[in-house]
N, C-alpha and C positions, 0 to 999 in steps of 0.2 A: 504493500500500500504506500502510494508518494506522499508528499507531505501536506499537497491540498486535498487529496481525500482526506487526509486525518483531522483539517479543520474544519471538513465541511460536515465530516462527520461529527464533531464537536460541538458546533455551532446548531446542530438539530437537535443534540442532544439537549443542548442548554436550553433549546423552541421551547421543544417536550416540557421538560420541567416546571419552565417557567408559565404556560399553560396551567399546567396539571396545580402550582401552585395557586394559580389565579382563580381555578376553580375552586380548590378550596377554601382559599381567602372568604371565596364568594358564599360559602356553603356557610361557615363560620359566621358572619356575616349576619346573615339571614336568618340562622339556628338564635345566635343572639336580640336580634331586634324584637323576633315572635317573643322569645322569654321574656320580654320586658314588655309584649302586648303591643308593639310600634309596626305598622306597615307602610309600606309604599304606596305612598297615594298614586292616584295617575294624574294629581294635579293639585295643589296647595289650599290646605282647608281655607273654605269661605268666614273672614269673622265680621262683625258688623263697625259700621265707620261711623265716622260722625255724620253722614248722610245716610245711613242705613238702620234697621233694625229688626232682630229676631221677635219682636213681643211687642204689644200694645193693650191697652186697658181703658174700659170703657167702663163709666158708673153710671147709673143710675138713679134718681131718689122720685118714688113716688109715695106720697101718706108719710107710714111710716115704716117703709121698708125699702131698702136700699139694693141694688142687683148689679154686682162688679162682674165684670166679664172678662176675664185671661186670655189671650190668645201669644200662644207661642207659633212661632214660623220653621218651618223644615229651616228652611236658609235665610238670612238676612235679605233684606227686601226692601227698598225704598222708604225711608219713614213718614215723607206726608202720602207716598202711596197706600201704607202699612194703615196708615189713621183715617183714610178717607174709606176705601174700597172695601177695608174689613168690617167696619159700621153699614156702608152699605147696602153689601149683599147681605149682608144679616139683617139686613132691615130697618137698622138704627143709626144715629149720626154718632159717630166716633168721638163723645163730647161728653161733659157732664154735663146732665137734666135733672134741673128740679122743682117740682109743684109742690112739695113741703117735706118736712125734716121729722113732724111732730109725729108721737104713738098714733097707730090708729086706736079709736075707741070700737068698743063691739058692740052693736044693742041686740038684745035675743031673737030670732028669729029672719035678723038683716043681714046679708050676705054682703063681705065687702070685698072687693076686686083690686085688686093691685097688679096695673099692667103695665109695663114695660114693652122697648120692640124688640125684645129678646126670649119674651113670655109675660106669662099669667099667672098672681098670684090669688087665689082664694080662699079668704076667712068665712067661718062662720058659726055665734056662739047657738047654739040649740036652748029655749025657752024652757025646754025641761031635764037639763043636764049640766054637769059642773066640767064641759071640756071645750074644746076648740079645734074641728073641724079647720083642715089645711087643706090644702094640694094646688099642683102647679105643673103646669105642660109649658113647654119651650113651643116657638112660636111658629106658625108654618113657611115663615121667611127661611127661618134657622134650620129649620127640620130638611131642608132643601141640598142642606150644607152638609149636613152631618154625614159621615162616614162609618158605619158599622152602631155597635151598641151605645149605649148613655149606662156611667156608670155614677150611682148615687151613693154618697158617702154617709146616709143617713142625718135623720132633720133633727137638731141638736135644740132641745127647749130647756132653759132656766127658767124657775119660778121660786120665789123665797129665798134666794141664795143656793138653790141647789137645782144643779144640771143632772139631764140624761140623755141620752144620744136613740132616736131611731136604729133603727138595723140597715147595714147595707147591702144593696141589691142592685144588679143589672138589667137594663129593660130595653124594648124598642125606644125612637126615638120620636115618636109620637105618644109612647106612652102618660098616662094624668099620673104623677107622683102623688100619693095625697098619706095622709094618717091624721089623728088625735094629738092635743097637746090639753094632757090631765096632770093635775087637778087646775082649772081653771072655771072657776065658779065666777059670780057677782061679785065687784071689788077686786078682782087679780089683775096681775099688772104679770106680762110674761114676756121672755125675750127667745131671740128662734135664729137659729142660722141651719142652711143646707148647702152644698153643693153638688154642682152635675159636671161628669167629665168625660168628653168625648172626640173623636178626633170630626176635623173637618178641611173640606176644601174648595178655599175659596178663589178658587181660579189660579190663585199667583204665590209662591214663597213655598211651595211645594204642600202635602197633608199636613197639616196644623192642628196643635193640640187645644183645645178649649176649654175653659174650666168659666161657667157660671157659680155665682157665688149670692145665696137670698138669706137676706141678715133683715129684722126688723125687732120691734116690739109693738105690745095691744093692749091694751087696758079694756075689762068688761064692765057693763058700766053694769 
């Protein structure tokens, strides 16, 4: 063998190697990043700017109950887009609204309605009972949006200083949420909060997560 096949054979053999080392570099590499839960994106996580935004919240105050609306976004998404277009299709302006702040009163036998454009709340004390008649459906605007089940976290009532929570349960998205808030006789003063959480999509920001939120108090007269 002359002395330029011995280089050229040298020179391949260092190829090989240096190859074979790069793959495992490569392997290594990779073995480490999973261990730590780190992948390769195919393109650098979206975060939100000072023009953008993952979430917006919308209140509401009608009587005396109040209805906050959470929406989070798949992806960051324009922010006065995020506050106009997400109130919209849902049926309501991306704003706070208010027609009064004060408890509602209950009189026996009056049904009283607390509506939002994100739904419907219904009171009503019964003339010959010591409780308080609830329930509440989200709106058909909203119900449009919604994407799979509505999940309720149970209607949470205080009276006396002492809370207890409903049960919770998953339902269609048309379903009437409703139950009892006892003991609420003549003279009780009670305070209530529920929420509903579902996904939705509202055209833009990809599936969006949505959390209603119905906080109030009543007074039975």
């Amino acid at each position: 063998m002359n002395s330029k096949q011995c280089h050229t054979g040298s020179r391949s053999t260092v190829l090989s190697l240096t190859n074979r080392l790069g793959v495992v570099v490569a392997v290594v590499l990779a073995a480490a990043a999973a261990s730590f839960g780190v992948g390769v994106p195919a393109h650098a996580a979206q975060a939100p700017t000072s023009e953008t935004t993952k979430s917006v919240d919308v209140r509401q105050v009608t009587g005396g109950t109040t209805v906050t609306v959470h929406i989070e976004f798949d992806k960051p998404v324009p922010r006065k887009k995020a506050l106009k277009e997400a109130g919209r299709r849902a049926g309501a302006p991306a704003r706070l609204s208010r027609m009064s702040g004060s408890t509602t009163v209950l009189h026996c036998g009056q049904p009283e309605v607390r509506s939002t454009d994100k739904g419907s709340l219904h009171l009503l004390h019964p003339c010959d009972g010591s409780t308080v008649k609830w329930g509440y459906r989200i709106n058909t605007s909203l119900q449009k949006l919604v994407v799979g089940k509505v999940h309720e976290t149970g209607m949470k009532y205080t009276h006396a200083g002492s809370s207890k929570s409903g049960t919770a349960h998953t339902a269609s998205k048309s379903h009437y949420f409703d139950g009892k808030f006892s003991p609420a006789g003549p003279g009780s003063t009670g305070k209530y909060r529920d929420s509903l959480k579902f996904l939705t999509d509202y055209g833009f920001g990809g599936v969006s997560r949505t959390t209603i939120t119905v906080r109030g108090s009543f007074t039975v007269a």
